[in-house]
DOFIGU-828069 format. One record per residue (C-alpha): x, y, z; residue in three letters. Coordinates in steps of 0.1 Angstrom, whole numbers, plus 5000, padded with zeros to 4 digits. Layout:
N
<px: X&py: Y&pz: Z&aa: ALA>
...
//
This chain:
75
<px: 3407&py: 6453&pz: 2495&aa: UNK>
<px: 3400&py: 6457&pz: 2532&aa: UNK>
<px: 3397&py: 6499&pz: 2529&aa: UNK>
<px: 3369&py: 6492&pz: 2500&aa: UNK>
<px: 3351&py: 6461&pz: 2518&aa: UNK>
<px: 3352&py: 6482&pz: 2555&aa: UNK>
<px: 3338&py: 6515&pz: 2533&aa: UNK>
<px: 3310&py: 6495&pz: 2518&aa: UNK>
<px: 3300&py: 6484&pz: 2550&aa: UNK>
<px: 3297&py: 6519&pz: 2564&aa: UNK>
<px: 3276&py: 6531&pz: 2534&aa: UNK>
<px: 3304&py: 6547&pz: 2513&aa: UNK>
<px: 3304&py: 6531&pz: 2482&aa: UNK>
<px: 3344&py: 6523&pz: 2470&aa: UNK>
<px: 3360&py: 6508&pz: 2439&aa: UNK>
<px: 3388&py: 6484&pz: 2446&aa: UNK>
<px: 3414&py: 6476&pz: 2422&aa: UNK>
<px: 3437&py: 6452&pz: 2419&aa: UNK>
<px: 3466&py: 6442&pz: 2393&aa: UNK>
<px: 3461&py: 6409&pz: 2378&aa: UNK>
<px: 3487&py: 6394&pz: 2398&aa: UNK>
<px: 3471&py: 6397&pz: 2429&aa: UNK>
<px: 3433&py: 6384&pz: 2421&aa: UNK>
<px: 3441&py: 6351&pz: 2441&aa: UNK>
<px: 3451&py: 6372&pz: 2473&aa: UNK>
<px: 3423&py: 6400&pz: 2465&aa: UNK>
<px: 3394&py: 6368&pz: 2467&aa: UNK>
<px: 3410&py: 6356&pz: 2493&aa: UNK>
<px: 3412&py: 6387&pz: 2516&aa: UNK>
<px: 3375&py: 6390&pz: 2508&aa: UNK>
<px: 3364&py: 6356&pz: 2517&aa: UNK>
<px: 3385&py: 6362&pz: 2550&aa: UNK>
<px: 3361&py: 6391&pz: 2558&aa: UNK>
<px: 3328&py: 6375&pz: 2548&aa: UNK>
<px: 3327&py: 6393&pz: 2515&aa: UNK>
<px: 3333&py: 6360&pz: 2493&aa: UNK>
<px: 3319&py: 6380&pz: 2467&aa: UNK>
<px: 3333&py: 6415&pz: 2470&aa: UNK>
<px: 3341&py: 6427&pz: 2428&aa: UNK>
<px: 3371&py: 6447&pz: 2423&aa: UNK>
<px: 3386&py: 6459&pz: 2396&aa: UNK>
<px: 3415&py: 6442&pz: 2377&aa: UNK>
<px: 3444&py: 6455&pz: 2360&aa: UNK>
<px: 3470&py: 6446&pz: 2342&aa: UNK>
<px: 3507&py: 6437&pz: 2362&aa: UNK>
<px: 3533&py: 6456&pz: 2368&aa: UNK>
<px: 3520&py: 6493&pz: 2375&aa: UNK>
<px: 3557&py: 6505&pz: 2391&aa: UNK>
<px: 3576&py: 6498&pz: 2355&aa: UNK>
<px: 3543&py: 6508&pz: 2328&aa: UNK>
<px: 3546&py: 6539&pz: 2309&aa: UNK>
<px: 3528&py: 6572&pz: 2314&aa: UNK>
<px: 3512&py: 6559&pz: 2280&aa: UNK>
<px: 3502&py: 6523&pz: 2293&aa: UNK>
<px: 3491&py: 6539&pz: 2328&aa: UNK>
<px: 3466&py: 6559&pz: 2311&aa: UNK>
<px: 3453&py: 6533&pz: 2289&aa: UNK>
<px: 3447&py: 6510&pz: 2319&aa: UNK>
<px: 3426&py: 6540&pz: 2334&aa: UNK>
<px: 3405&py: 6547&pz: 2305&aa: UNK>
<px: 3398&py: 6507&pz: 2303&aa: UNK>
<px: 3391&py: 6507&pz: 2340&aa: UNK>
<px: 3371&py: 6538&pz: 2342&aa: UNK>
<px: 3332&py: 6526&pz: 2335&aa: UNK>
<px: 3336&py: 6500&pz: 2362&aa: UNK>
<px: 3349&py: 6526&pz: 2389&aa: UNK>
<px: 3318&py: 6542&pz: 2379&aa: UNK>
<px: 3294&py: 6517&pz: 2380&aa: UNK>
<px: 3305&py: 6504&pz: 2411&aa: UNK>
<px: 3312&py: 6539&pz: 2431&aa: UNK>
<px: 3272&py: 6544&pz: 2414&aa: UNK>
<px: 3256&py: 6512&pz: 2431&aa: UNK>
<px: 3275&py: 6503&pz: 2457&aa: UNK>
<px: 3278&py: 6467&pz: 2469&aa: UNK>
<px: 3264&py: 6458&pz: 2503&aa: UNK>
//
């Protein structure tokens, strides 16, 4: 969360994300470091034990919002 929000403030645009298990810690890191409302992207928890198979599919799914946000930017 920190690499993407410190990124974004230097102009390079970054796409965060973040397994669904974390999204409490994730808003919470960004409202430490005055970006309240930072997006990132959320996946689904655990990575460390999914299958090639289930990795992949969570990469396809989260693919359109890396690009979006990698496209525009957020600060």
């Amino acid at each position: 969360m920190l690499d993407g929000i410190a990124l974004e403030k230097k102009g390079i645009p970054s796409a965060v994300i973040c397994t669904d298990a974390f999204i409490v810690t994730g808003k919470a890191m960004a409202a430490a470091h005055n970006a309240a409302d930072y997006p990132f992207i959320i996946v689904k928890h655990p990575i460390a034990s999914s299958t090639d198979e289930e990795l992949t599919e969570q990469a396809r799914m989260a693919t359109p919002q890396v690009a979006s946000m990698l496209q525009f930017g957020k600060f």
